[in-house]
N, C-alpha and C positions, 0 to 999 in steps of 0.2 A: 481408770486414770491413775498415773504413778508419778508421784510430786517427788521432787526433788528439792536438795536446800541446799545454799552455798553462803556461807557465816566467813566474815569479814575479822580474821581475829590478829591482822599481819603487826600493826603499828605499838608505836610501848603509849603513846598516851602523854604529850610533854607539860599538859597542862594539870597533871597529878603529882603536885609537888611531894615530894621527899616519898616518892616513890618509882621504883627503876624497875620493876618488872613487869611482864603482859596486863594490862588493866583487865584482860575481860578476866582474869583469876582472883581478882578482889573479893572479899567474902562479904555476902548477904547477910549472914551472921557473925556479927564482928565480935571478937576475942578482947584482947587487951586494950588493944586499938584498933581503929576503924580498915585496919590496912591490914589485919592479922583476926582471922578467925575460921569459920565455915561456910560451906555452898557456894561455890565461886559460882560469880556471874553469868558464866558462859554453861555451867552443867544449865541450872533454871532456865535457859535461854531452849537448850537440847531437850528439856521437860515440854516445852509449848509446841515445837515444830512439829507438822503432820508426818507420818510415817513416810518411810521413800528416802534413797540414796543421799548422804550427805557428802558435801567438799568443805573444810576446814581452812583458808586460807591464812599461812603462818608465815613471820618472820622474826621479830624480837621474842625472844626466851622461847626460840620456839620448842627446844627441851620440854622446859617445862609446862607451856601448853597441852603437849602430845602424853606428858605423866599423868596429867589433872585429866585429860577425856580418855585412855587408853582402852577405858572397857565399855566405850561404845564401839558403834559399827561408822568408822569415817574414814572419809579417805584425803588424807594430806598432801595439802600441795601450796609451795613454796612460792611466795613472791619475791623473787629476789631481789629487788629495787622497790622500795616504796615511791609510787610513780600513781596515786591516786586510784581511787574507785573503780574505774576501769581498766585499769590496771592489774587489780586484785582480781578481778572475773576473767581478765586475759589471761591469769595464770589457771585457773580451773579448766580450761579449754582442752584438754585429756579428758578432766572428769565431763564433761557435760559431750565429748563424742562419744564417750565409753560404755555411759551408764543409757540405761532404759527408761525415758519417762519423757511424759508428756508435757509438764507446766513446773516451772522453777520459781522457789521464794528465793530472795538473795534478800539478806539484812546480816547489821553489820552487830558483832560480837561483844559489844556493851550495850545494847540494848536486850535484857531479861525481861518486861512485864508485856509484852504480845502477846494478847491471850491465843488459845485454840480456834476461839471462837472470831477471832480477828483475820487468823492465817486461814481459816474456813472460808472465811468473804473473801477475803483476799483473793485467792486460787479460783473460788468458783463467779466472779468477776469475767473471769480470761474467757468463761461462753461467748462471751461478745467482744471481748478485747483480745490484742494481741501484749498489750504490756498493763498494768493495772499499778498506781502509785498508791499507797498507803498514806494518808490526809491526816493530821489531826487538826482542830480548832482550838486554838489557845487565849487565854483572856488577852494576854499580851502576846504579840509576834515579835517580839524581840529584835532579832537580826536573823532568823529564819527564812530560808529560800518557797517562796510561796508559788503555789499552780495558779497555773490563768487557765480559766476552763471558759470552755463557748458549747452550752446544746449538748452538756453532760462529758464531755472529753477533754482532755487536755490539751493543749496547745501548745503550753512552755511553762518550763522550770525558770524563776525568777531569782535572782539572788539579790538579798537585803543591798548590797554595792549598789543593785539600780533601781528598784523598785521605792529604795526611800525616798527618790528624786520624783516619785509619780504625784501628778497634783492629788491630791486630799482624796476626794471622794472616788478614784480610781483606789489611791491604799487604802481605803475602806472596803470595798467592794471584794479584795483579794482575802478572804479571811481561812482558807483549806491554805496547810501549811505542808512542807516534802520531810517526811520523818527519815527518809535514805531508804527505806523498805519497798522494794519491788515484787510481784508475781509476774511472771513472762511466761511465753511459750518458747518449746524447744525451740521451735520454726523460727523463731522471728531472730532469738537469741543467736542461733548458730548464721543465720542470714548478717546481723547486722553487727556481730563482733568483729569481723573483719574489716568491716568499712567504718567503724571505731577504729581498728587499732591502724588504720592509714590517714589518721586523722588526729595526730597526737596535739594538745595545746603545750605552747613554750611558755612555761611560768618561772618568775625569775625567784631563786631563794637562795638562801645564805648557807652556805658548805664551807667548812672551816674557816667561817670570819670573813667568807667573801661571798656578795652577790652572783649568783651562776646562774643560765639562764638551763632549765631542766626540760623535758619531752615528760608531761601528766598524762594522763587518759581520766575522763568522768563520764561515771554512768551514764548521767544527764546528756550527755552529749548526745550517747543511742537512742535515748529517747527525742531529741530532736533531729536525727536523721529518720526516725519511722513516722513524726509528725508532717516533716516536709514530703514525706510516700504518702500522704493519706492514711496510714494503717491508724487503726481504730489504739488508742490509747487512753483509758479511762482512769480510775480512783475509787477507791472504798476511803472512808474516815472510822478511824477506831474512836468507840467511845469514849474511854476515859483518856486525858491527856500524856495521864502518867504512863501511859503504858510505851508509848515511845519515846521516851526522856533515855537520852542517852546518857550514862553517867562518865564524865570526860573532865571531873575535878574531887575534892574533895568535898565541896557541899551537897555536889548531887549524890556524891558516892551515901552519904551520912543522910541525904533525903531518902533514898533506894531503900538502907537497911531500915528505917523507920516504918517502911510503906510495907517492906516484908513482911517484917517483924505482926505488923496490924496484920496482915493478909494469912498469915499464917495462923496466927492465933482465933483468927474468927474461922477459919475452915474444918 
């Protein structure tokens, strides 16, 4: 069985104030400042992944993304319109006809603490699934997009916009939360990225001072067209919560280095 990875590293991260370059090159071990030191995010992220072909999806700094990983083994590829989630897997579509392997993790390039042991479950999950969502449990759900699971599968990705509107004891009941991390198989992948990408959502955003209405693609979305085929779509939950905290400001960045720093020193 040969596992493939395809790491989400395209976006600068606008909610990392007074900082302009690739988030996932932030350092673990922070220098002078929290924004300047060593082991950027994304090497620790390439320490966890199981062995097997990787796709690197770039856009901002992407220079210096490709300086910082150069003495791995990956292969780069360009999303040239930041146009969402599925979006970024529509650009690897070379890499996942090209390469040889049987089950793909796709997770996104600021998320470092995944263990092995996470991405192990993960993959070996897809025996009985064709797509497999990575869950954590959180004391608070925040505004976190949550699974609704019936009989051990998934049904549907929920997002915080409707799910806060559910009476009481339904958002009780919702507590496995969507950390963005998938395991798929080749099959279903190469099956159902095309009937994504003929299915764009019109989302309206702001492009030079003016509302535009844009063509996104979301993962999610493939997974709700292999829900409505019946295909078996399940979930693992990682243990510890921290391990999929995505770090996308400056407190979590400064929570990250602290969680390191601990993890480091007891190992």
């Amino acid at each position: 069985m040969q596992v493939a990875s395809i790491i989400m590293a395209a976006g600068r991260g606008s909610r990392m104030q007074g900082y302009a370059g690739n988030k996932t090159l932030l350092p673990l071990k922070p220098g002078e400042s929290a924004y300047q030191g060593e082991h950027p995010i994304l090497l620790n992220l390439f320490d966890n992944l199981p062995a097997g072909p990787k796709a690197l999806i770039v856009n901002h700094c992407r220079q210096d993304v490709q300086a910082a990983t150069g003495a791995l083994d990956i292969a780069y590829h360009e999303q040239p319109v930041l146009n969402g989630t599925g979006g970024a897997i529509l650009a690897a579509q070379p890499f996942i006809a090209s390469q040889a392997f049987d089950r793909c993790i796709i997770t996104m390039g600021d998320v470092p603490f995944v263990t092995r042991d996470t991405y192990r479950k993960l993959v070996a999950a897809l025996d009985s699934h064709d797509l497999v969502v990575l869950g954590f449990e959180p004391e608070d759900k925040k505004q976190y997009g949550v699974l609704e699971i019936e009989a051990g599968q998934v049904k549907k990705i929920t997002e915080w916009k409707f799910w806060r509107d559910y009476p009481e004891d339904r958002r009780a009941a919702l507590t496995v939360c969507n950390s963005g991390i998938y395991a798929v198989t080749k099959t279903a992948l190469q099956q159902y990225l095309p009937i994504m990408a003929s299915n764009p959502q019109i989302v309206e955003k702001e492009v030079d001072g003016k509302m535009t209405a844009i063509e996104e693609f979301f993962f999610t979305d493939l997974i709700e067209h292999m829900v409505n085929d019946q295909r078996p779509v399940g979930y693992a939950v990682a243990e510890n919560e921290i391990e999929t905290m995505g770090i996308d400001d400056l407190d979590a960045l400064q929570k990250a280095q602290t969680y390191y720093k601990a993890i480091t020193q007891t190992s």
